[in-house]
N, C-alpha and C positions, 0 to 999 in steps of 0.2 A: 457245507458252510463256505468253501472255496468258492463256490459259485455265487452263495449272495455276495460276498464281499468284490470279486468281480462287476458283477451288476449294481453294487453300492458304489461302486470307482466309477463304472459307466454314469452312471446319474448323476450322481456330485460333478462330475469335470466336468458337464452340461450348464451348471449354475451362472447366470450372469451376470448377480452383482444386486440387480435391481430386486430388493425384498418381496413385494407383491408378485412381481414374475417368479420369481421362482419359489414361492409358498405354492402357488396355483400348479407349476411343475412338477413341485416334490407331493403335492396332492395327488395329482394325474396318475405320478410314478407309483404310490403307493398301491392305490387301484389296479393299477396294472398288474402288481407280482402276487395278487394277494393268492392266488392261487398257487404261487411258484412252493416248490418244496423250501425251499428258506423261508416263507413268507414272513413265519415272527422276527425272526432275524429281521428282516430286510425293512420292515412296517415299522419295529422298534427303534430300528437305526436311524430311517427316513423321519420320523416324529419328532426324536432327539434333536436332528438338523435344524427342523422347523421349529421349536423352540427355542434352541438358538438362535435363529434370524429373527422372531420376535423379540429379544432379550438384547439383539444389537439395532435392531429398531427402534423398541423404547429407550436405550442408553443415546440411539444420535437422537431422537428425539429429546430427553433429559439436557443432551450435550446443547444442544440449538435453544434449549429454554434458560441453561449458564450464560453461554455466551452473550445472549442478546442482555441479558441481565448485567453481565460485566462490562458490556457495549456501554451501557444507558446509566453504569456507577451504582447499580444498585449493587452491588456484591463487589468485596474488594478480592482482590489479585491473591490474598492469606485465603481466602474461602475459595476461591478455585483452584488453588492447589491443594489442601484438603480434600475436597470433592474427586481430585485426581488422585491421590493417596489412597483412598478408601476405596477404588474401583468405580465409582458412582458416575463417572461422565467418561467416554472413549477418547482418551489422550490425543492419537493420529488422527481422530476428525476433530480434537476441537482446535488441533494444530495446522488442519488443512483450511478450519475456519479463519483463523487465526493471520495466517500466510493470505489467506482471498480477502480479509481486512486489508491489509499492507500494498497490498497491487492495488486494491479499489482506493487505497488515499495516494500511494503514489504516481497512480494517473490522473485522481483531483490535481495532485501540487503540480505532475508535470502540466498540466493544460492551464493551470494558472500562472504559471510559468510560460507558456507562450503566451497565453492572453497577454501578459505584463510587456515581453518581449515587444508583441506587437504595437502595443502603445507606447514603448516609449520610440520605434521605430516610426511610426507615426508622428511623435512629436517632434524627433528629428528632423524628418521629412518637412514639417509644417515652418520650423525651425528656421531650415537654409532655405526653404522659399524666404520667410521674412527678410533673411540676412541677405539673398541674393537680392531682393527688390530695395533696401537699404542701400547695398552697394554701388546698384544702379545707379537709384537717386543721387550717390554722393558722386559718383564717377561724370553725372551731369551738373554737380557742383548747386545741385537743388536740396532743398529743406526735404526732409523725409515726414510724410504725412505719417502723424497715428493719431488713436481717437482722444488726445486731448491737444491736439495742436500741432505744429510744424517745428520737429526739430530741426534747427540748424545746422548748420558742417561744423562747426566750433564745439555744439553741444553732442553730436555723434562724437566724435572724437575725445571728449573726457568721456564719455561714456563706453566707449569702446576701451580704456585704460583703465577703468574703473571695473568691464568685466574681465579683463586680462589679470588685473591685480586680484582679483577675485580666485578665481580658477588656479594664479600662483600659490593663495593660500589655502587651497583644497587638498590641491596635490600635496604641500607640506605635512598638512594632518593627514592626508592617508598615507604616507612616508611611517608619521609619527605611529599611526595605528599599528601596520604591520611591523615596528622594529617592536610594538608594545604585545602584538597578539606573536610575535617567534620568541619575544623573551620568555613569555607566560609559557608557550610549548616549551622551550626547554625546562622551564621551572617542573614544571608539570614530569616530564619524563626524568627529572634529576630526581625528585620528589619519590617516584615511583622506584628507581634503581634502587634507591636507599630502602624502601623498604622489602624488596629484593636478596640486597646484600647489605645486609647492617655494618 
């Protein structure tokens, strides 16, 4: 008996992960001992394995038929927890599914996040050309062409006060924003001590 359970550790720490590969290995292996003096032992044991790895095959199969269901809102978040209560779907794969969700949206957002990046970096760009070819014109005491006519030096210059006074009151409201989004954080974490320590 020492000796199959030996040749059962050989074989098992052989396994690679991949269910088909190693259903067709623990097949192989069985054939091979069938003649060994352990052989019921060994055929018995090998079987039980392989049953198992069908029984975690069908579960990440089952797990891959929840998730994409939970994906798509057919099944709410109370019935996949359920299903993980009852044993019915493999927790660690539907959490590795779960976790490769999270990476695959947060390199959408990151790459829309460049994309965005890039455009407004462009628009910049595009931007202080205009503002440099403006500046020209005025620095030559010429009307600045654009497509509904020739502004003049008198009409650049309310305009250029008019985006200055602009931009003064941008920055006011985003002043006003953040003293309004750190009062709400402190709100928030005063809110939360209290119920902490009554």
């Amino acid at each position: 008996m020492n000796d199959g359970r030996e040749i059962l550790k050989r074989v098992f720490s052989n396994l690679t992960g991949d269910i088909n590969v190693d259903i067709q290995y623990l097949n192989k292996q069985a054939s091979l001992y069938q003649d060994a003096p352990d052989s019921t032992f060994i055929i018995y044991e090998i079987s039980k394995k392989v049953d198992s790895l069908l029984n975690i095959d069908q579960k990440k199969k089952y797990t891959d038929e929840v998730f994409e269901k939970y994906i798509n809102k057919q099944i709410t978040k109370e019935e996949v927890d359920h299903l993980i209560a009852e044993g019915k779907i493999d927790l660690n794969y539907y959490i590795s599914k779960v976790d490769g969700k999270v990476k695959e949206l947060e390199e959408k957002r990151r790459i829309r996040t460049l994309r965005k990046q890039m455009e407004e970096r462009i628009l910049e760009i595009e931007l202080k050309a205009k503002l440099s070819n403006v500046v020209g014109h005025m620095n030559k005491n010429e009307g600045v062409p654009t497509e509904y006519g020739v502004l003049t030096q008198n009409e650049m210059s309310k305009l250029i006060q008019i985006i200055d006074s602009k931009l003064e009151e941008i920055n006011e409201i985003n002043v006003l924003v953040n003293r309004i989004n750190k009062n709400k954080l402190y709100s928030d974490v005063e809110s939360k001590l209290k119920k902490i320590n009554p």
